[in-house]
C-alpha positions in Angstrom: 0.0 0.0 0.0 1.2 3.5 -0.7 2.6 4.5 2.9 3.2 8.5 1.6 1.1 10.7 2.4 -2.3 11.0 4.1 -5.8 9.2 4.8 -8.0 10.7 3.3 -11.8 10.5 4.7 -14.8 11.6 3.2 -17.8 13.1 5.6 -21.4 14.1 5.5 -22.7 13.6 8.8 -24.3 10.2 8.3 -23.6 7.1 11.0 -22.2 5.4 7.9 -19.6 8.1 7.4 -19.0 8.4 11.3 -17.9 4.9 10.9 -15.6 5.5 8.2 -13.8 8.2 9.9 -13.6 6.4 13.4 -11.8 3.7 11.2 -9.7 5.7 8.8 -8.4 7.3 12.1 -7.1 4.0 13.5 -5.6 3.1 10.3 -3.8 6.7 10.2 -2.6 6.1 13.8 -1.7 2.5 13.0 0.3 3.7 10.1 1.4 6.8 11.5 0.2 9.0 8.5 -2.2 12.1 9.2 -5.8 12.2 8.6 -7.7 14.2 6.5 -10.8 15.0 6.6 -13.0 16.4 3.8 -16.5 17.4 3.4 -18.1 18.1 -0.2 -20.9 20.6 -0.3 -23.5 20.5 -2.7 -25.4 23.6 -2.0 -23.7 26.0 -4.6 -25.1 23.6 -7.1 -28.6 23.9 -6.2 -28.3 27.4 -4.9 -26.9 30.8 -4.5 -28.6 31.6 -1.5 -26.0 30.3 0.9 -26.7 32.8 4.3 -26.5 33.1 6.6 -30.2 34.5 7.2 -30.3 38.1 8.2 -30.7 38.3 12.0 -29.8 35.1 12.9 -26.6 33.8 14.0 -25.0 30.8 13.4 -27.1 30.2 10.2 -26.8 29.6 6.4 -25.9 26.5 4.1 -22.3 27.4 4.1 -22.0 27.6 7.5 -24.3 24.6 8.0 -21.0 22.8 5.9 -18.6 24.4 7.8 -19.9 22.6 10.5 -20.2 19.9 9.4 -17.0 19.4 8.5 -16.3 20.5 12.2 -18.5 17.9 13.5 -16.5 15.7 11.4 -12.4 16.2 12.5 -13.7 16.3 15.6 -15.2 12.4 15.9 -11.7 11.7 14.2 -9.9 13.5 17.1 -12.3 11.6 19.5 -11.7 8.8 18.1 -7.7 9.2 18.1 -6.7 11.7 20.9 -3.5 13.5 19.5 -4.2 12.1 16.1 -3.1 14.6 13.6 -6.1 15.7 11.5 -6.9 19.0 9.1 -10.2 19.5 7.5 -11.2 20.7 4.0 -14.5 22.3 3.4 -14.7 22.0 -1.1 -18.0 22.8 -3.1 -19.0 20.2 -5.8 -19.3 16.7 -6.2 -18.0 14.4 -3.6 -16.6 11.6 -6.1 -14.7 14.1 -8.4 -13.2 15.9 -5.4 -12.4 12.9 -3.3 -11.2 10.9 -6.5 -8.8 14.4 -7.1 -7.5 14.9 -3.3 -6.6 10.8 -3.2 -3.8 10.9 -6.1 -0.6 10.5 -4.0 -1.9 9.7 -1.0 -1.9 6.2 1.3 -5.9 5.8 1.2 -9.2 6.7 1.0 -12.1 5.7 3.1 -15.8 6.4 2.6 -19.4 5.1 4.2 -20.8 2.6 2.5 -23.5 4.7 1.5 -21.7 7.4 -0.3 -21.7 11.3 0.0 -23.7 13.4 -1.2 -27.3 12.4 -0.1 -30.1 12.3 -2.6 -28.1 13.5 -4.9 -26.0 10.1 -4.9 -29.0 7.9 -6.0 -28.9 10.2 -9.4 -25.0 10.3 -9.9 -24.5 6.8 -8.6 -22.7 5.7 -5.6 -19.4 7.6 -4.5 -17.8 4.4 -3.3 -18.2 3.1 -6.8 -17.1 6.0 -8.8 -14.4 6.4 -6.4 -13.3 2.5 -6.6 -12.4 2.9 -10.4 -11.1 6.6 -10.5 -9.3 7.4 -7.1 -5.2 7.5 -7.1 -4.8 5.2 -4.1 -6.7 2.4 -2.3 -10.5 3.1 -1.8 -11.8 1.8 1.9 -15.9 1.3 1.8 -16.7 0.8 5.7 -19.5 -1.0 6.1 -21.3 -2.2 9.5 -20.6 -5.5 9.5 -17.5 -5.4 11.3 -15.1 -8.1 12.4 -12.4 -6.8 14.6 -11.1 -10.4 15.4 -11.0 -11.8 11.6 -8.5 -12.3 9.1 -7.7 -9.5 6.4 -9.3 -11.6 3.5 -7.2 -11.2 -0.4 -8.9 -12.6 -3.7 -6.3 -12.8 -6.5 -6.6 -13.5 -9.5 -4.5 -15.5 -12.3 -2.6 -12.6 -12.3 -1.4 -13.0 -8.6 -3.2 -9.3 -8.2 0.2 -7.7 -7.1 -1.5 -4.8 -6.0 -4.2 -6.3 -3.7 -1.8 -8.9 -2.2 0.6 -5.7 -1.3 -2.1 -3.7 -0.2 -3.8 -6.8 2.3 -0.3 -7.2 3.5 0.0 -4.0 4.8 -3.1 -4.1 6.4 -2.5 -7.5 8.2 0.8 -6.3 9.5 -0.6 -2.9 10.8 -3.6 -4.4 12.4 -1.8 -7.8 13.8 -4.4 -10.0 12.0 -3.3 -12.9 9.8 -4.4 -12.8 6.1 -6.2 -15.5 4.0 -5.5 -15.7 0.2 -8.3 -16.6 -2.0 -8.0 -17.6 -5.6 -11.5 -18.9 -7.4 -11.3 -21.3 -9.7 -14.5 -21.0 -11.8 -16.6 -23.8 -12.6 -19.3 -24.0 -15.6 -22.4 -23.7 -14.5 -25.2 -26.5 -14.6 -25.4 -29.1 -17.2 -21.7 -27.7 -18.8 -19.4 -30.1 -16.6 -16.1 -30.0 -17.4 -13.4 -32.7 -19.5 -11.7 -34.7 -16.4 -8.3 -34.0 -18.1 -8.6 -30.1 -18.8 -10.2 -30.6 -14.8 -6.9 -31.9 -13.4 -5.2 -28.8 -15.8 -7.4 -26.0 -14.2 -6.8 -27.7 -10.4 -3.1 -27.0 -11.3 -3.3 -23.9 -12.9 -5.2 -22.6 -9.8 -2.8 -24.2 -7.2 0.0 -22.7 -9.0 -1.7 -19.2 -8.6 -2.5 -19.1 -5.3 1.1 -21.1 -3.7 2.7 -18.7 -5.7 0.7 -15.5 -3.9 1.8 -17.2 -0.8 5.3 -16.8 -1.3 5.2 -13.4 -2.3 2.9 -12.6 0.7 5.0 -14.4 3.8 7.8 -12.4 1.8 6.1 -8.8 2.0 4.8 -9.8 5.7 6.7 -11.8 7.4 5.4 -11.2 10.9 1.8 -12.3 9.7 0.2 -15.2 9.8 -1.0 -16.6 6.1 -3.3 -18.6 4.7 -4.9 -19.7 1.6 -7.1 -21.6 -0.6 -8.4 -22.5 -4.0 -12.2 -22.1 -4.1 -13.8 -23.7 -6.9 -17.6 -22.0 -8.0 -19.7 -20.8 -10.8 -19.9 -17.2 -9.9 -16.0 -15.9 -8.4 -17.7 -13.2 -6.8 -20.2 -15.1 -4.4 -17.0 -17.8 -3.6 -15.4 -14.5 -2.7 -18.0 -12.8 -0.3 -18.3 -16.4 1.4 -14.8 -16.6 1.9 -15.1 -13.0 3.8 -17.7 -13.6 5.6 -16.1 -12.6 8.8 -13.6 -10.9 7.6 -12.1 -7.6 9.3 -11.4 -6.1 5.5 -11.8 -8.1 2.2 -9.1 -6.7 -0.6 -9.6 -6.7 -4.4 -8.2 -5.4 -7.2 -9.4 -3.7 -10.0 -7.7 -2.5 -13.7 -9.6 0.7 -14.2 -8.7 3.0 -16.9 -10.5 6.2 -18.0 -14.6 6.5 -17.9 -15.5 4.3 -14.2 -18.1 2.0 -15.9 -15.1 0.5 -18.1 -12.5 0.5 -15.3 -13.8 -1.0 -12.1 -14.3 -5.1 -13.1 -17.0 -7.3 -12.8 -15.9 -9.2 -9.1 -15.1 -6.0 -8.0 -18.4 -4.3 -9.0 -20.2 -7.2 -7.7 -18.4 -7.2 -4.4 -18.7 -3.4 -3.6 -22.6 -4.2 -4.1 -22.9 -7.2 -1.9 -20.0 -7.7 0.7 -21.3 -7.0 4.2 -18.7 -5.6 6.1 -15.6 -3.5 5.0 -14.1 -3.4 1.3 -10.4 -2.5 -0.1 -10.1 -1.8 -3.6 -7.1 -1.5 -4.4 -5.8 1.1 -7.0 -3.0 3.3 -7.9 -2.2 6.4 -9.7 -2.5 7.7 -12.8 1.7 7.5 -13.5 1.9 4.1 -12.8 
């Protein structure tokens, strides 16, 4: 995972995005990086009339973001005494912004519900925009939390380089083991496979995943590891099984350019279904 740089939160008040800051604020203490929070405001968009209301104090939309935003460094600093956190207070959509302020930087996390209220359910969900256009890992927090499980990794027949470095890092910061995953899919219904091309794809698949666990008790030594091959007709529901009780599940995704071409299928699928807390990893733009 990309250690420079900050954590990068985004906040709007909900529960869900209390959540994501109380968590992005362990990781930045974990990792001894500094938090930053941001709040996007969509008023100007909808409105010039931003106050604050003649004759009374403390009023307006802008200052109705501005504290917001207030609200949220400060559940980061309760969450994290001494924790250093700064706040940003931008105007616009949150996915553009957050996907703009995350290039360089070690992560972002969001609630799993997005930013940006009703507006949202028009644009589409900030956590998915943000998973195939942000320059760094993308954290979706979700309730379902497991504070005791395993940092879960899917990889694919690639060895998903980035994912396996990213759930690395995050096993050896949090002290959890990690379980590597690779899915080995399986035609569905009457379409069974040749025995010998069977014995092929068992090997093909043990080969994958063996050698993603070299390469991760190489990056984290401390850390426990584990693996296996799963073997089903749909990679993303062997997945979300696998993660079940997972403290974070990590995936990879290739995106380039416009985000319906660049966030893939498992990943799409997982982001939609996964209970508790997602990774996605990416990188930036240069590389």
């Amino acid at each position: 995972m990309q250690e420079n740089g900050s954590i990068v939160a985004g906040y709007d008040g909900s529960p869900e995005a209390v959540a994501a800051v109380h968590w992005a604020a362990h990781q930045a203490d974990l990792r001894g990086c500094p938090l930053h929070v941001v709040h996007c405001s969509i008023w100007p968009l909808l409105t010039r009339n931003l106050g604050p209301v003649p004759g009374v104090a403390d009023s307006g939309l802008e200052r109705s973001s501005e504290a917001i935003l207030e609200e949220g460094v400060a559940e980061a600093g309760a969450a994290v005494p001494g924790l250093d956190v700064k706040g940003t207070l931008l105007h616009g959509l949150p996915a553009s912004y957050l996907a703009q302020i995350s290039e360089g930087q070690a992560m972002v996390a969001v609630g799993s519900r997005g930013l940006g209220g009703f507006l949202g359910l028009l644009v589409g969900s900030v956590s998915l925009e943000l998973a195939a256009t942000a320059g760094c890992p993308v954290a979706v927090i979700r309730s379902d939390i497991h504070p005791a499980g395993p940092v879960v990794v899917a990889v694919d027949g690639s060895g998903s380089p980035a994912a396996l470095e990213d759930a690395c890092a995050m096993a050896s910061v949090s002290r959890a083991g990690l379980m590597v995953v690779h899915v080995r899919h399986m035609p569905a219904g009457y379409r069974q496979p040749d025995p010998s091309e069977a014995v092929v794809a068992e090997a093909a698949a043990d080969k994958v995943l063996q050698s993603a666990l070299a390469r991760a008790r190489a990056l984290a030594p401390g850390v426990p590891v584990d693996g296996a091959v799963l073997a089903d007709t749909s990679i993303p529901h062997a997945i979300l099984m696998a993660s079940a009780q997972a403290r974070m599940l990590v995936v990879g995704t290739e995106g380039r350019g416009f985000f319906r071409e660049t966030i893939g299928s498992t990943a799409h699928a997982v982001l939609h279904h996964a209970r508790g807390p997602v990774l996605i990893s990416r990188r930036g733009r240069a590389e």
